[in-house]
N, C-alpha and C positions, 0 to 999 in steps of 0.2 A: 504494500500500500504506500502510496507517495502521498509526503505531505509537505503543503507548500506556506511560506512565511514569509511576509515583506519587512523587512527593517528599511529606515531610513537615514542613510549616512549623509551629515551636511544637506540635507534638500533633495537627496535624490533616494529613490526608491531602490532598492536592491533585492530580490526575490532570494529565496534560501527552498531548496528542496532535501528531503529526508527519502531514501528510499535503502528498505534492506539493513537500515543501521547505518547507513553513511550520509554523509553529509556532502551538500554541491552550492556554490552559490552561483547565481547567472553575471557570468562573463560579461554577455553580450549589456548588460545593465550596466555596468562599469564601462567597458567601451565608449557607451552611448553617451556618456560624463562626459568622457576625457577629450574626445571629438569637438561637443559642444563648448567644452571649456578653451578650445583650441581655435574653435571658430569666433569665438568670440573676444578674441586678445587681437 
């Protein structure tokens, strides 16, 4: 069973998934910061 969690670091949302006993956060959510923060300097 997957479970899923949002935490918010600085203003942005970051998803956290649980499946099996491990643990994963989404990448692609961090990406999506770093880009934005990049576009915007």
């Amino acid at each position: 069973m997957t479970k899923n969690k949002k935490i918010n670091v600085q203003g942005v949302d970051i998803f956290l998934f649980q499946e099996h006993q491990n643990d994963y956060i989404s990448l692609t959510d961090i990406a999506r910061y770093k880009i934005l923060s990049l576009l915007m300097t």
